[in-house]
LUMTIGU-350814 format. One record per residue (C-alpha): x, y, z; residue in three letters. Coordinates in steps of 0.5 Angstrom, whole numbers, plus 500, padded with zeros to 3 digits. Each point is the difference from the previous one (the first is absolute). Example, Ala and Ser with C-alpha at 12.3 -4.5 7.8 and 13.67 -1.06 7.14 Angstrom:
REM residues 2
525491516ALA 502507498SER 
This chain:
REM residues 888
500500500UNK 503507498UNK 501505505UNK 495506497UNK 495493501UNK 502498507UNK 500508502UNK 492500498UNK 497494504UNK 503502505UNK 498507499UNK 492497497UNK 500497507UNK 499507504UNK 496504495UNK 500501493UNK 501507500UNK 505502506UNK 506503497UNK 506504502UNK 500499507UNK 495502501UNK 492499500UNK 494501498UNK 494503504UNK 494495499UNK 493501501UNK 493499497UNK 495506500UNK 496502506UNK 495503502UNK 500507496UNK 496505501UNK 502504493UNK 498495494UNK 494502496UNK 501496495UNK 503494498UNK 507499497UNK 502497493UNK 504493499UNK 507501496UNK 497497492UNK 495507501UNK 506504502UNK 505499494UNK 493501497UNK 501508497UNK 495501496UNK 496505506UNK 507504498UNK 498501493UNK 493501502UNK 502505506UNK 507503499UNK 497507497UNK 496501506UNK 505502504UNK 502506503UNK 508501501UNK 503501506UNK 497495502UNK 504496506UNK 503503505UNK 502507497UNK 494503498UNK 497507499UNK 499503507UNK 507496502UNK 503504494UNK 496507503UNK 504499506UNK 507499499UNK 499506496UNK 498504504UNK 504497506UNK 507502494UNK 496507500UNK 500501507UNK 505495503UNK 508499500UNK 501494501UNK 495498495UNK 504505495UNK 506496502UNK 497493498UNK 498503494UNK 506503497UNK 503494502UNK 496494495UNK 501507496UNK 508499500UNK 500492500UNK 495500494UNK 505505496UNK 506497502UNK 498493498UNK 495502494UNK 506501495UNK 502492501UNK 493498497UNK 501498493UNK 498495495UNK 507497501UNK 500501507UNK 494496501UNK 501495497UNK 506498503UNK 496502507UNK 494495499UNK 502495496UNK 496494496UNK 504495504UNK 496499508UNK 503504505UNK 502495506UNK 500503507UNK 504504504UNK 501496506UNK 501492500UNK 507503497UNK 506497505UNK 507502499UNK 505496498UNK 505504502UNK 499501506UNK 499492501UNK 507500497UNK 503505505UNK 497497506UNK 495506502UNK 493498502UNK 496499493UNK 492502501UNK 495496495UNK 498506497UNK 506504500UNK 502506501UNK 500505494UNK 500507497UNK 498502493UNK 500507497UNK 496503495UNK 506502497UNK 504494500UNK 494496498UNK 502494499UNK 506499505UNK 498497508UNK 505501504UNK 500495508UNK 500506505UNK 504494504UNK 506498496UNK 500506494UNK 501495495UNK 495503494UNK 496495495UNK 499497496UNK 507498500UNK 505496496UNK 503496506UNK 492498501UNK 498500492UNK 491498500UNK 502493496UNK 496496501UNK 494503495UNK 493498498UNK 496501495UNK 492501499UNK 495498495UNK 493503502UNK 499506496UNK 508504498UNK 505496502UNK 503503506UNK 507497503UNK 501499507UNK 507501503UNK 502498508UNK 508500503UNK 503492500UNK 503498505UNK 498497506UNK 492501502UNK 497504506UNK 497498505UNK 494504499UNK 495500506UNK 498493499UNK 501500493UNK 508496500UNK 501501492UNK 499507500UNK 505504495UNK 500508500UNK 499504493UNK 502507500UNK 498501494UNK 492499501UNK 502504508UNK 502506495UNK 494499495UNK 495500506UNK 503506503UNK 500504493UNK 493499500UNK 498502507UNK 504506499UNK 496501494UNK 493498503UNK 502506506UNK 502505494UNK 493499497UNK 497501506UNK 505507502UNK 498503493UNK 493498501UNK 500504506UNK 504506496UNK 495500496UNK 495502504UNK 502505504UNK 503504495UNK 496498494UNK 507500495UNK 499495493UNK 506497500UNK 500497507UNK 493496498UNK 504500492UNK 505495504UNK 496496505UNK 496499494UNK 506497496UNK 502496506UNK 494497501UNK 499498493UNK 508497500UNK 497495505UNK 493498497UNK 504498495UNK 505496505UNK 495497506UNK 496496496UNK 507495498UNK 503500507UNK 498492502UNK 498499508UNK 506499504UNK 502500506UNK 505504504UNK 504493501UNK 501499493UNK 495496497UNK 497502494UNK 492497497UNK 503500493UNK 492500497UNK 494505500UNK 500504506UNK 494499501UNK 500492500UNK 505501504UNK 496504505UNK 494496499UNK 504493503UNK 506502504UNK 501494504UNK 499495494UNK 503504493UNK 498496494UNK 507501499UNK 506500502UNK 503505503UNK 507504499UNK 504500506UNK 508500500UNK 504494501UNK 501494505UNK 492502500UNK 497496496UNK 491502498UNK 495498504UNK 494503497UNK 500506505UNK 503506503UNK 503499506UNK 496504505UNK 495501495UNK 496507501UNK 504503505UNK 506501497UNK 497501493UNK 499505495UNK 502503493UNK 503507501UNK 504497505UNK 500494505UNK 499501507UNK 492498501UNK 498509499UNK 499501493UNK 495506503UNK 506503501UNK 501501493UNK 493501497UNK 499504506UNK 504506498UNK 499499492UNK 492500501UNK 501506505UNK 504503494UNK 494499494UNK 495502504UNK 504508502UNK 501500493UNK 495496495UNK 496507499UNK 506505498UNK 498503495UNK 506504496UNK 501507498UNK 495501493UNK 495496506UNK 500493497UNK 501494503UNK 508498503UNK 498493499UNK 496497494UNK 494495501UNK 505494498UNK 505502505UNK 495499505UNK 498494498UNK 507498499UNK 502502507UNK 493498503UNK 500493497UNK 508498500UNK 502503506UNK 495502505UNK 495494499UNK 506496498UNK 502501506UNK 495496504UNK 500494497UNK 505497505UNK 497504506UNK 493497499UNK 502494501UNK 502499506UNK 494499504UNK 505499507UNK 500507505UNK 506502504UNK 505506500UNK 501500493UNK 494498496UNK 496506504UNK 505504497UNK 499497493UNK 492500501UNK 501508501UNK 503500494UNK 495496495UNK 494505503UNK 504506499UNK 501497492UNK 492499501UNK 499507502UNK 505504495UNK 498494493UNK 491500502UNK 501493502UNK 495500506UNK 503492501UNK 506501501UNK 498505506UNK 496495503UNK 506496500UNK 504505504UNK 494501505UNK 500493501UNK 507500503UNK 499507503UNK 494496505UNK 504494501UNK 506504502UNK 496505505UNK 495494503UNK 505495500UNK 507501498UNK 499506506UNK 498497507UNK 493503502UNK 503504503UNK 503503496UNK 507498501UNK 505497496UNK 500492499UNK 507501499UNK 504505503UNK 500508499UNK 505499495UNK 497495495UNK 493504503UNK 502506496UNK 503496495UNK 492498498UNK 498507502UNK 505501494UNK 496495496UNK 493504501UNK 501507501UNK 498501493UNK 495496499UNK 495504506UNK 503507498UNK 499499492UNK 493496502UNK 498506504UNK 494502496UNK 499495495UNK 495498495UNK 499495496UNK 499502492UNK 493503498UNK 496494500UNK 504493502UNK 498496504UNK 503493501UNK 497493499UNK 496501507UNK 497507497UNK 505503506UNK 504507499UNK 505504504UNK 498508502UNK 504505503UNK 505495504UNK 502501507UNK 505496502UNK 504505506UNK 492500504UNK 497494497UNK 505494502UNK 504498506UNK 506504497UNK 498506504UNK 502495506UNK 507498496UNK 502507501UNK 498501508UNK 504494501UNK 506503496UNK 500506504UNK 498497507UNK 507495499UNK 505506500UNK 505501505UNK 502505503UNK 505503494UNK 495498495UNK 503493497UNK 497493502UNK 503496505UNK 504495496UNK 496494502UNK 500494495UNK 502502494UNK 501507500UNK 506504500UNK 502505506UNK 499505494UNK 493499498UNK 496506501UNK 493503497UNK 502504493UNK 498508500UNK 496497494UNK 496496504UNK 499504504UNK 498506495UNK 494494497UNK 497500509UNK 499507500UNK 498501493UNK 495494500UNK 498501508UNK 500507502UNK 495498506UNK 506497503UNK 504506502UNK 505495503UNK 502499493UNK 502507499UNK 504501506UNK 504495498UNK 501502493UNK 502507504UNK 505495504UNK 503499494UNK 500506496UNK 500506504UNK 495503504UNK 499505494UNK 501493495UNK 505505497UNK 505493501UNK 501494499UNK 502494503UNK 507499496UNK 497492498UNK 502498493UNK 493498499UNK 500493503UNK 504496505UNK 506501497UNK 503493502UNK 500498492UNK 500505493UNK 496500494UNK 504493498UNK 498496506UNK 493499498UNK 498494505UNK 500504506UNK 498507498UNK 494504502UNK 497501494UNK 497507499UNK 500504494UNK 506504499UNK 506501496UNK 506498505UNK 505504496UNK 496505504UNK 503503506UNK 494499505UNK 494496496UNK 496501506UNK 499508498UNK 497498493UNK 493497505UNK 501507504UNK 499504493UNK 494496498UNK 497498506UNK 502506506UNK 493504499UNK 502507499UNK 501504508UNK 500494503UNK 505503505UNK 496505503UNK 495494502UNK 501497507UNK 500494502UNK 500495505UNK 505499505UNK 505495498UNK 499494505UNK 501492499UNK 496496504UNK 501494504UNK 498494496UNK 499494499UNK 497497493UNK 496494502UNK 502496494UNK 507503499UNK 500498507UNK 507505502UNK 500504506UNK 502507499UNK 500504507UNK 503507501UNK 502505504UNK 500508499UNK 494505499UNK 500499493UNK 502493500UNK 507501497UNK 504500505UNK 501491500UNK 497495497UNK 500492504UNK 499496495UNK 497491502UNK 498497494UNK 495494500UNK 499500493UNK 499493497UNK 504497495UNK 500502493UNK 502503494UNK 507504501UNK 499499507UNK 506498504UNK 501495506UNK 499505505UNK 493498504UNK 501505506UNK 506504498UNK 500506504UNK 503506496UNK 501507505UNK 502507496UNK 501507503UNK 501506498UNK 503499494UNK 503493501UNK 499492501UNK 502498507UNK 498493499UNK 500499492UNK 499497495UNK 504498495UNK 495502493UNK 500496494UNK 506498495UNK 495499494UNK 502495496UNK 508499503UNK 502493500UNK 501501507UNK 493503502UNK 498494504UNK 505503506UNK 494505501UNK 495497499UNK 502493506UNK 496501506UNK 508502503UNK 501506497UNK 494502504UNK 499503507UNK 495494501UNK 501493504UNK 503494496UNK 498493502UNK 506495500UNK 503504496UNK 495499494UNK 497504495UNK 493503501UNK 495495496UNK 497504494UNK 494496498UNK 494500505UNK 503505504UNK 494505504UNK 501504505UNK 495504504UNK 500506503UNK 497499508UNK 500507502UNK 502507498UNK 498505504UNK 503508502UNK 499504505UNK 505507501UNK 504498503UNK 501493498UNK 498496495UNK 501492499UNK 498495494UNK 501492500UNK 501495495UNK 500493499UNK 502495494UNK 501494498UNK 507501497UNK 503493503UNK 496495500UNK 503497506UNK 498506505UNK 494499504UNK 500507501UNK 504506496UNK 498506503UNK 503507501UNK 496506503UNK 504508499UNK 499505504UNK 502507498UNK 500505507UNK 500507498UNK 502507505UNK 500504494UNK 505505498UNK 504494496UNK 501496506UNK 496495499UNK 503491501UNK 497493497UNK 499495505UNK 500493496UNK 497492503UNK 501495495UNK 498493501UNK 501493497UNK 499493503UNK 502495494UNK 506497498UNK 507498503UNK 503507499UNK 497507500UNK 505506498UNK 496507501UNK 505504495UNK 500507498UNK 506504497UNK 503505501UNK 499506494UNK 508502500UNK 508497502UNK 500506506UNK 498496505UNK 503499508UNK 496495504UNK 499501508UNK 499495505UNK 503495498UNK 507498497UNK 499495494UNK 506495498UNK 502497493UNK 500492501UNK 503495496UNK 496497495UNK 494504501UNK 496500494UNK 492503500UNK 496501494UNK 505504495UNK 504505504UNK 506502500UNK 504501507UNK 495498505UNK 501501508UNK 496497504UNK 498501507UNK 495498506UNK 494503499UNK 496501506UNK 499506503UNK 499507498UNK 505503495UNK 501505494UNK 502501494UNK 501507496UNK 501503493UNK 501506497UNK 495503493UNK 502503493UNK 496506503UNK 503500508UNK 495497503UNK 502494504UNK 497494501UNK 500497506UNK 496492501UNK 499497507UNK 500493501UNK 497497506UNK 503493500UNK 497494505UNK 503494502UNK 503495495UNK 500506495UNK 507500496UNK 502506496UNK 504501494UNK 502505494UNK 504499494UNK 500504493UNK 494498495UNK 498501493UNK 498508499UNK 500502493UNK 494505498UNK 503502493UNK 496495495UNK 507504494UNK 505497505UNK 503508503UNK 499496507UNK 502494498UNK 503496506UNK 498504505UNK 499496507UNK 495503506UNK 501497508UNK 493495501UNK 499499507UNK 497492501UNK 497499507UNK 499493500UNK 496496505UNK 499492500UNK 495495501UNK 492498500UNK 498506505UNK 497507498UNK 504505499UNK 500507501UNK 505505498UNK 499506503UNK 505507496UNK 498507500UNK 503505495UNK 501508500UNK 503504495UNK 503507502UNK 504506499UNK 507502503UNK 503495505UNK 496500505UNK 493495499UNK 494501503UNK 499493503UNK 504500506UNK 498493503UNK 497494498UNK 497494505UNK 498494498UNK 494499506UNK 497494497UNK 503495495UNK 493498498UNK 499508497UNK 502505506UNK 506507498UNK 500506503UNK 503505497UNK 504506504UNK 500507496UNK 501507502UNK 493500501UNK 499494506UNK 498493499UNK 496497494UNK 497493500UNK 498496494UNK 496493502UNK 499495494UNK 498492501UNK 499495497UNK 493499503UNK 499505505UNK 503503507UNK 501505504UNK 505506501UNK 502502507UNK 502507500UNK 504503506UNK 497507502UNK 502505506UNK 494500503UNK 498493498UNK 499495495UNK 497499493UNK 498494496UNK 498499494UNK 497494497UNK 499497492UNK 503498494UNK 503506499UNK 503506505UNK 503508501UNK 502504504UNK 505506502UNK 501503506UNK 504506500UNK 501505507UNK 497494504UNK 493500497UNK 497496493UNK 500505495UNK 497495496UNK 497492499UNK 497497496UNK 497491499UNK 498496495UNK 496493502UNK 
C-alpha cells in the first residue's frame, strides 16, 4: 500500500473532511427564529437561469458600500482629518501601482495555469541549514519583484536553481497547463507525509491575490473620486481574470489537482471520477486530501470567498461607470462576461460544500454577495442558510463563540458582510421560490441572534480591550476599531458600544486605535487565520475604511454610556469572567469549565489572572499550525490539576458551573469537569477579594479525588523568580514531565514564590501545602510565538503534588502589586478542608469554601462570630467586621 493511501485510511477513520491540524466545526441547523423561506438544493444553485432573468434588476451598490455608506464617507472627508487622510492614502496606493497595469503585466500577473496557495510551501533551505521548518513556511512577496519569494528565516529566494521544481505534471482537462514541484526529499506536511513544495503555484496565487486587493482598491478609488480611469483599469482587471478562472482546476492547498471539469470535481470531491494529479510518491486515489477544506481555485487554502469577495466588491462599485461623453464604461458583453465567467463561475466549487465551520460560512458569505450583485435570489438563500446556522449553531445560544475569541471573530469575519449587504434586501420584483415565498427588507442585526454575538464579544473583554487567550487564541486578540464601527452603526441604542469606540478612537473620534485593521498575527499571504474584513491590507489602518463609510457624521458629539464590563459567566460557554474596578477593567480572573470542542485546548479548570496590563497566571496562547502546538494545547501548560501525569481526556468531556456569584467586595465561582475519568471529583472553587484602589488578591481551592498522583501545577508568567519559605534542591536522577532543571522539596507548610512583570508589577503566589505534599520546580515549555521569534523560551512551572485515593485540597492564594511592598502581609491555612485568613494592612480576611458544607469560626475582641455554609467571607478591620458574606 503506498503512502499517500495508508495516510488517507487512516485520516478517513477520524473524518473525511479534517485537515491542516485543525477541525471542522460540526453541527445541524437548529431551531432559528429568522427562516422565512426554504432553501434550494445544489442542481438549483448551479441553475443561473434567474440570473438572466433578474440581472437588470439590480440596483448598484448593491452590497456592502452603498448609496448612504458612500453620502457618509464623503462627508466625513469633507469634515474629518482622519477620514482625508485615509482617503489620500488609497488616492496614493492607486496612482503608485495603477501605472503597472498593463496588457503584458496582467497576463503575466494572472496566468492561464491555476495558482496554487500561499501557504503549504515548507522551506528547504531551512530544513537544509538545520532551523525550524514550518509547514506553510514563511515568506515575503513583493509586487514589484512578483515573481520571487523570499524565506523570512533563512533569506534563500525561489524559485532556485539549488532547489529546481523537476518534477512536472501535465494536465488534459481544457488547455493543457504544467505543474511543477521541488524534488528532493518530501515534507511532511501536517498529515499529508509526501508533501512537495511548488513555489511557482506559491508565487502565482499571491500574484492573483494582489490582483483581487487591487480591483477592490481601484474600485474604492472610483467611488470617491469619480476618476474613469480607476474604473477603466479595475474593468480590465476583472475582464483578465474572467477570462482565466473558468481554466483554474479544483485543487488543494497541498498540491493535489482535479484534472477534470471544475464542476464534476466540485460535484464529487471525495470520490472523483477521475484520478487526481498529486505530486509523487503519492499515488491517486480518487480524491483531494482533505476534500473541501483546503480546496479552491484562486488559491487552495478552503476560503476562495477571500478572492471572490473582494472581486465581486470591485463589479458592484463600478459595473455602472459611466465614461466622460455619458456611456457605459462596461458593455453588455463584458457584464455577461465578468458575471458569467467570474463572478457566477466563481461559486461552482462554493455551493457544494454543504458542510458549515469557520471556512465555509465565509465561502456561504460569498456566494450571497454573488447573488445579490448578479440577481440570482439562489445564491442569497445559499449564503442565508450559512449566516442562520452560524449564529443559531456555529455561536452558542448565548452568543458566544463555540471555539475560542480568535476563531469566533474569524467566523464573524465569515459573516459581516452577509448581514451588512443584506440589511434592506428585497428579492427582485416578482420572484417568488418554488414554495411561493420572497424576502422583504432584510433585517438580520435585529432579527436574529446575531445581536446576541456582538454582546457576548463585548462582554468577553479584558480590561486592555483583548481577549483573554483562553483556548486557541493569542495574547493579541482583540476587538477590531471595524467591528466595533459595525456595533455602533447597526445598534446606536446600545451606548456602550459608542463608549468603546471612543476608547478606541478618541473621545473626540479624532483618533485611532493604530491597528492595522486586524489581529495583526499574519499578513495578507496567510489567508488561514486572518479576519477577513473587506479592505485593501496594503492599507496603513484598514479599520479607517469601516470609520469613512460607517461612522455617522458627528458622532463625536454623542455621549455614550460608560465603558463597563461586567461579571459574566455564559452559560453555554461556561468560563467565569470575574473583575475587580468600578468600570470592571482594573483585573479579569478567568476559570473555565467549557467542555471539550473545536479548538479547544486541554485546559478544563484553568484558571487565568490578569491586572493591569499584565497575566499574572498565564496562559500561553495558540501557535496556529506550529508542529510543536501540542506543547500549548496539553493540560501541563495549563494552571490546572494533571492527574497521573496524564493529559486531560477530550471526547465527552463536560464541566458544570456550580456557583458564580458576586458581592462588592468578594465574588466566587466554582467548577467542575469531568477531565479525567479516574476523578470522582475534579472541582475548583476561585475567589477574587477586593479592597479597592487596585488591592485586590485571589483565594483558590482545587479539589481532586482519583488516580495515584495528582499534581496542582501552575506556571510562572516570567524567569524573574525567587521562591520564599523553602529551599528546593537538584537531585540526581530527578525527572518530572518534561522539565528541565528540576528542584524539589517538602512541600507541607506555607511558602511562596514570586515573579516580576513585562510591566513591573509582581506576581506573588502563596502555596498553602499539607502534610504528605511534595513541591517541585523546574523550566518548561514557554513558547508563544507561532513564526518562532521565541523559539526555546522556557518558564518555571511549579508541581504541587500529592498521592494517594483520598480527596485532596490544594489551597493557593495570589495577588499582584506594585512596587515592592505586597498588599498581603500573611496567610494561614485555619483549615486544610478549606479555611485561609488573609493578614493586610487593612486587618484580618476569612474565605471559607468546603466541599459540602462547614462553619467558619471568627475571632473577634468582644467575642466571636460564626459563619456557616458551602461558601463564607468575612473581614475585620479595626476589630469589627466590616463585611461578610455566606452562601449555603
Amino acid at each position: 500500500m503506498d503512502n499517500k493511501t495508508a495516510n488517507r485510511r487512516d485520516f478517513i477513520k477520524q473524518s473525511t473532511l479534517l485537515g491542516l491540524g485543525m477541525y471542522l466545526s460540526p453541527f445541524t441547523l437548529s431551531s432559528t427564529p429568522y427562516k422565512p423561506f426554504d432553501y434550494p438544493d445544489t442542481e438549483q444553485l448551479l441553475d443561473w437561469s434567474d440570473w438572466e432573468k433578474y440581472r437588470h434588476s439590480v440596483n448598484h451598490p448593491c452590497l456592502t458600500i452603498k448609496e448612504e455608506n458612500l453620502k457618509a464617507a464623503k462627508e466625513n472627508i469633507k469634515n474629518y482629518d482622519w477620514a482625508r487622510v485615509h482617503f489620500d492614502r488609497i488616492d496614493e496606493i492607486i496612482k503608485q501601482h495603477i501605472g503597472k497595469i498593463t496588457p503584458d503585466f496582467l497576463e503575466s500577473m494572472v496566468e492561464e495555469t491555476t495558482p496554487g496557495d500561499p501557504l503549504w510551501t515548507p522551506c528547504p533551505s531551512c530544513r537544509d541549514k538545520g532551523l525550524p521548518v514550518h509547514p506553510h513556511g514563511l515568506w515575503s512577496w513583493d509586487v514589484d519583484n512578483p515573481e520571487e519569494i523570499q524565506c523570512t528565516e533563512c533569506d534563500t529566494v525561489f524559485p532556485n536553481s539549488g532547489y529546481p521544481e523537476e518534477i512536472v505534471l501535465t494536465t488534459t482537462w481544457g488547455k493543457t497547463q504544467k505543474l511543477t514541484y521541488c524534488g528532493g526529499d518530501p515534507f511532511v506536511i501536517f498529515k499529508y507525509k509526501e508533501g512537495r513544495p511548488s513555489f511557482t503555484a506559491n508565487i502565482r496565487s499571491r500574484k492573483v491575490q494582489w490582483i483581487a486587493g487591487f480591483c477592490k482598491t481601484l474600485a474604492e478609488g472610483y467611488l470617491l473620486t469619480e476618476d474613469i480611469t480607476y474604473a477603466a483599469t479595475c474593468r480590465e482587471m476583472l475582464l483578465r481574470l474572467a477570462k482565466c478562472y473558468p481554466g483554474w482546476l479544483v485543487h488543494v492547498g497541498y498540491g493535489e489537482f482535479a484534472d477534470m471539469d471544475p464542476k464534476m470535481a466540485a460535484l464529487n470531491m471525495m470520490k472523483l471520477p477521475e484520478p487526481e494529479l498529486c505530486p509523487p510518491p503519492n499515488v491517486p486515489d480518487h480524491y483531494l486530501w482533505t476534500g473541501f477544506w483546503s480546496a479552491g481555485r484562486a488559491s487552495g487554502v478552503g476560503l476562495e470567498s477571500d478572492f471572490v469577495r473582494k472581486v465581486v466588491t470591485a463589479y458592484d462599485l463600478t459595473c455602472q461607470a459611466k465614461k466622460s461623453n455619458g456611456t457605459p464604461l462596461y458593455t453588455e458583453k463584458d457584464k455577461r462576461t465578468i458575471e458569467k465567467d467570474l463572478l457566477l463561475e466563481s461559486t461552482i466549487l462554493l455551493v457544494c460544500d454543504k458542510k458549515l465551520n469557520n471556512k465555509s460560512v465565509s465561502n456561504r458569505t460569498a456566494v450571497a454577495l454573488v447573488g445579490m450583485c448578479v440577481g440570482h435570489p439562489g445564491l442569497v438563500r445559499f449564503g442565508l442558510e450559512g449566516f442562520n446556522m452560524t449564529v443559531d449553531g456555529w455561536y452558542l445560544p448565548d452568543g458566544t463563540t463555540s471555539e475560542s475569541p480568535f476563531y469566533g471573530l474569524m467566523t464573524l469575519g465569515g459573516i459581516w458582510d452577509m448581514a451588512q449587504a443584506a440589511h434592506g434586501y428585497s428579492d427582485p420584483s416578482g420572484y417568488k421560490d418554488e414554495t411561493g415565498k420572497r424576502i422583504d427588507d432584510l433585517d438580520l442585526y435585529h432579527d436574529t441572534n446575531y445581536k446576541l454575538v456582538w454582546e457576548a464579544f463585548y462582554n468577553g473583554l479584558q480590561g486592555d480591550l483583548n481577549y483573554p487567550p483562553y483556548a486557541d487564541s493569542f495574547e493579541s486578540t482583540k476587538l477590531d476599531v471595524a467591528y466595533v464601527e459595525l456595533m455602533v452603526a447597526n445598534y446606536p441604542e446600545n451606548k456602550e458600544y459608542l463608549a468603546l469606540l471612543k476608547e478606541l478612537c478618541g473621545n473626540e473620534l479624532h483618533m485611532h486605535s493604530g491597528s492595522p485593521g486586524f489581529n495583526s498575527e499574519f499578513t495578507d499571504s496567510e489567508v488561514e487565520p486572518v479576519l477577513r474584513l473587506p479592505y485593501d491590507l496594503t492599507k496603513p489602518n484598514g479599520s479607517l475604511s469601516f470609520s469613512m463609510y460607517y461612522r455617522k457624521p458627528n458622532l463625536e458629539k454623542e455621549k455614550g454610556a460608560d465603558l463597563t464590563l461586567p461579571d459574566w459567566c455564559p452559560p453555554n460557554l461556561q468560563i467565569g469572567h470575574l473583575r475587580t474596578g468600578i468600570d470592571g477593567r482594573e483585573s479579569l480572573l478567568l476559570l473555565s469549565a467549557s467542555p471539550w470542542g473545536v479548538h479547544h485546548e486541554n485546559d478544563s479548570l484553568n484558571l487565568y489572572y490578569w491586572k493591569k496590563g499584565t497575566a499574572l497566571l498565564s496562559d500561553l496562547g495558540y501557535l496556529w499550525d506550529h508542529p510543536l502546538k501540542p506543547n500549548n494545547i496539553r493540560a501541563l501548560a495549563h494552571n490546572t490539576v494533571l492527574i497521573d501525569e496524564d493529559n486531560q481526556i477530550s471526547r465527552d468531556r463536560g464541566g458544570e458551573v456550580l456557583l458564580f456569584k458576586t458581592f462588592s467586595k468578594v465574588k466566587v465561582m466554582e467548577m467542575a469537569s469531568t477531565a479525567y475519568s479516574q476523578a470522582s471529583v475534579y472541582k475548583r472553587t476561585s475567589v477574587l477579594v477586593d479592597h479597592g484602589n487596585g488591592k485586590s488578591y485571589v483565594v483558590d481551592f482545587f479539589r481532586a479525588q482519583g488516580g495515584e498522583i495528582q499534581d496542582y501545577v501552575f506556571h510562572a508568567s516570567s524567569n524573574q523568580l525567587t521562591i520564599n519559605g523553602l529551599s528546593p534542591v537538584a537531585k540526581a536522577g530527578l525527572t518530572l514531565y518534561d522539565f528541565e532543571d528540576i528542584k524539589t522539596s517538602d512541600g507541607n507548610g506555607t511558602w511562596s514564590s514570586e515573579w516580576k512583570n513585562e510591566n513591573g508589577l509582581t506576581t506573588r503566589a502563596w502555596s498553602l501545602g499539607q502534610e504528605g505534599e511534595e513541591m517541585f520546580v523546574g523550566d518548561g515549555w514557554g513558547q508563544k510565538d507561532w513564526k518562532n521569534a521565541d523559539i526555546g523560551a522556557t518558564l518555571p512551572y511549579f508541581v504541587r503534588r500529592k498521592k494517594g485515593g483520598k480527596l485532596q485540597t490544594f489551597v493557593s492564594v495570589f495577588e499582584g502589586f506594585e512596587g515592592d511592598k505586597p498588599f498581603i502581609q500573611k496567610v494561614t491555612l485555619m483549615d486544610k478542608s478549606g479555611m485561609v485568613m488573609v493578614e493586610t494592612p487593612f486587618g484580618k480576611d476569612y474565605i471559607m469554601s468546603m466541599h459540602d458544607k462547614g462553619e467558619m469560626t471568627i475571632e473577634l475582641p468582644d467575642g466571636k462570630e460564626a459563619l456557616s455554609g458551602h461558601f463564607a467571607a468575612a473581614s475585620v478591620q479595626n476589630g469589627k467586621i466590616a463585611w461578610m458574606e455566606a452562601i449555603n
